[in-house]
C-alpha positions in Angstrom: -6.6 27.4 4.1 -4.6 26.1 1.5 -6.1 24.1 -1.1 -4.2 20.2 -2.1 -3.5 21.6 -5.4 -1.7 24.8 -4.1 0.1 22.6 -1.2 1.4 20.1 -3.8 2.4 23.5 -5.7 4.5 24.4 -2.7 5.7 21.5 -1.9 7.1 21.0 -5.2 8.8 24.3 -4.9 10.2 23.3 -1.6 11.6 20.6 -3.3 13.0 22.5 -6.2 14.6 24.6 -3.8 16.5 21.7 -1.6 19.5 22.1 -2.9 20.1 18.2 -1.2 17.4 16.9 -3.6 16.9 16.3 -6.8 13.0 17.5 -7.4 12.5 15.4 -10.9 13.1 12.4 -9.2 9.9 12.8 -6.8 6.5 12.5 -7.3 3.9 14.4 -5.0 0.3 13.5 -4.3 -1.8 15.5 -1.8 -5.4 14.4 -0.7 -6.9 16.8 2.3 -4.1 18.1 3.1 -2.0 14.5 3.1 0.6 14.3 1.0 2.7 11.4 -0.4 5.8 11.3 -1.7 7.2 8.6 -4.5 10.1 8.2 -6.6 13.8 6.9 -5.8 17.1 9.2 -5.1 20.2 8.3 -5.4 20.9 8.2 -1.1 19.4 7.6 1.8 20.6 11.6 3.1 18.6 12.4 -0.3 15.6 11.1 1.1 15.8 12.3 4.6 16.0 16.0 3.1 13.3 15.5 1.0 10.9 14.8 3.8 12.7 17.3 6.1 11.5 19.7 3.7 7.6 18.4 3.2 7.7 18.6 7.1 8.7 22.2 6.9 5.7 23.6 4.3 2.7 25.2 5.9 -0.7 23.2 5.4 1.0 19.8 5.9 -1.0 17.7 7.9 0.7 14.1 7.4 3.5 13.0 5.4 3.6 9.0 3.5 6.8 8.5 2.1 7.1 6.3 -0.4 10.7 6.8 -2.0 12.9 3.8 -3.0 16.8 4.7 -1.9 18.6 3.6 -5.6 22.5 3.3 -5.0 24.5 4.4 -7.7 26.9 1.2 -8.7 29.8 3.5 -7.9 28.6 4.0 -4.3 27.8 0.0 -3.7 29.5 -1.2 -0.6 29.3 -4.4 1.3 27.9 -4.4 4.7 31.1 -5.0 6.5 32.7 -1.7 4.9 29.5 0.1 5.7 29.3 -1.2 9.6 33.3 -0.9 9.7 33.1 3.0 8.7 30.1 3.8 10.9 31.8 2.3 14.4 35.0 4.6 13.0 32.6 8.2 12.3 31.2 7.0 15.9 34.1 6.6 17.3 36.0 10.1 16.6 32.5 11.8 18.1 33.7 13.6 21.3 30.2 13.8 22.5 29.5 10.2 22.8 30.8 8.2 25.3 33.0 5.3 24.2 31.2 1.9 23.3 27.8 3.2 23.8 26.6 2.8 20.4 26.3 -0.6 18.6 26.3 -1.2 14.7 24.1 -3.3 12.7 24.2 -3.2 9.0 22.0 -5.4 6.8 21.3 -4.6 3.4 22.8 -1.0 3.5 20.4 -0.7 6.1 22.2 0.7 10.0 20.7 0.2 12.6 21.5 1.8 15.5 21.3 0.8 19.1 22.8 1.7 22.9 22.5 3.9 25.8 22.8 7.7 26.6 22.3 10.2 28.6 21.2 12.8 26.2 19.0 13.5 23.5 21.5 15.4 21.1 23.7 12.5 20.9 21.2 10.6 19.6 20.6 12.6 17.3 24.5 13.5 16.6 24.7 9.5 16.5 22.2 9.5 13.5 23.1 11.9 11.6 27.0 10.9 11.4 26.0 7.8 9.8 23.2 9.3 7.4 25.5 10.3 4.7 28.0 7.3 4.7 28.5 5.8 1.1 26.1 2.6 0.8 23.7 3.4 3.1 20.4 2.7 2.0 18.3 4.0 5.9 18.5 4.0 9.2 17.3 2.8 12.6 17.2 4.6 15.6 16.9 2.3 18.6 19.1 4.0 20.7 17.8 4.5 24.2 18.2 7.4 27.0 18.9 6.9 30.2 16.4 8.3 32.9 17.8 11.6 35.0 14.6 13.0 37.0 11.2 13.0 38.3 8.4 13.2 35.8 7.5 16.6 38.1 11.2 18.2 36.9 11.0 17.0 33.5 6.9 18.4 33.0 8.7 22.2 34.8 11.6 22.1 32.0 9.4 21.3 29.4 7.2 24.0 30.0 9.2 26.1 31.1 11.4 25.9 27.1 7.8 25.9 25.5 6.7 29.5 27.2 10.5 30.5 26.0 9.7 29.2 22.9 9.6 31.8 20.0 6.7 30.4 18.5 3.2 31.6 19.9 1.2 28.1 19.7 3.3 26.0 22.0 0.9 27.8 24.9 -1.8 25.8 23.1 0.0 22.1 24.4 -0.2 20.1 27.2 2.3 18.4 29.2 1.8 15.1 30.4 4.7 13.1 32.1 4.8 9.0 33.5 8.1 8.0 34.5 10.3 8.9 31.5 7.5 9.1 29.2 6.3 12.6 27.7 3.0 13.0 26.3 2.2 16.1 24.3 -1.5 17.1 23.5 -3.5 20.0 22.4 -3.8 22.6 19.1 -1.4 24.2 17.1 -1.4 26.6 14.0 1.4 24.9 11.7 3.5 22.0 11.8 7.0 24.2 12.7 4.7 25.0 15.9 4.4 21.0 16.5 8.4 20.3 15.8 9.2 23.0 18.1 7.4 21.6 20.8 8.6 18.4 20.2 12.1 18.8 20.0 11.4 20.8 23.7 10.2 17.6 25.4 13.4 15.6 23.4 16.0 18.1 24.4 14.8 17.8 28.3 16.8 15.4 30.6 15.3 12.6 31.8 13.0 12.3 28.7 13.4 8.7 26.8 10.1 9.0 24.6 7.5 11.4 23.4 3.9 10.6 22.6 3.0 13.3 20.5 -0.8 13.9 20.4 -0.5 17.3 18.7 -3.0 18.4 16.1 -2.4 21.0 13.6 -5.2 23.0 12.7 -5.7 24.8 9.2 
């Protein structure tokens, strides 16, 4: 088990070796094994990397992010540009159907909402307007649209978590109400927990998870 001085040791590395971040400009803090994150970057794709890559160390148990998105003055836009640009990006997307998504753009902020029918193009939706100039975050409040019964949807989850490369996804239990996934039980590393998680997302029918996963060090 690691210690928090030899996470926030790796961590930093982590972060030194994003080549989408810049390290200096974050702070890390770990206390039992949760770590916190400060600073500002210069975008909001920046940020998202950042704690993409805290997610992916060994001995994290929780992540706080508390990292201010500064815009450059040279990447500044107004929220009309920003909103006009992101219904264009959306637009050219072959896998999403045509109108589904809606725009909202307040403060460089997107926000994000409609209907689908799978999870990958929500997440295809998101991450074609991450990296647009002036955008300071972004909200997901896109919605799927129910497929099957709760007793196909627990079947195809299991059945991608026992094909699952990682040996701790036996560990996790299925629970499913209507279109609503519950995951529960023990795993040995946070990969382990993301793994299972993006196997209840990426099954149809599924339009949220409840993750109840604990990783154990």
């Amino acid at each position: 088990m690691k210690t928090d001085s030899q996470l926030q040791q790796d961590i930093r590395a982590e972060l030194t070796w994003e080549p989408s971040v810049n390290a200096t400009q974050i702070g890390v803090a770990v206390k039992d094994g949760v770590v916190t994150l400060t600073g500002q970057v210069d975008s909001f794709g920046e940020k998202w990397h950042a704690e993409r890559a805290v997610q992916g160390v060994d001995g994290v148990k929780a992540l706080a992010v508390n990292i201010d998105v500064r815009l450059p003055g040279s990447t500044n836009r107004s929220d009309t540009d920003i909103a006009r640009t992101a219904e264009n990006v959306l637009a050219c997307m072959s896998q999403l159907p045509h109108d589904a998504i809606k725009v909202k753009v307040e403060g460089g902020w997107v926000t994000l909402s409609g209907e689908v029918d799978w999870q990958f193009q929500r997440q295809s939706a998101t991450a074609a307007v991450r990296y647009l100039m002036g955008t300071t975050g972004v909200s997901d409040q896109i919605v799927l649209r129910p497929h099957a019964t709760a007793i196909v949807v627990k079947a195809d989850i299991e059945s991608a978590l026992r094909r699952s490369a990682r040996g701790g996804t036996h560990k996790i239990a299925v629970d499913v109400s209507g279109d609503q996934v519950t995951l529960d039980g023990t795993v040995d590393s946070w990969a382990e927990r993301e793994s299972a998680h993006h196997a209840a997302w990426s099954t149809p029918g599924v339009r949220s998870v409840v993750d109840h996963i604990r990783v154990a060090f």
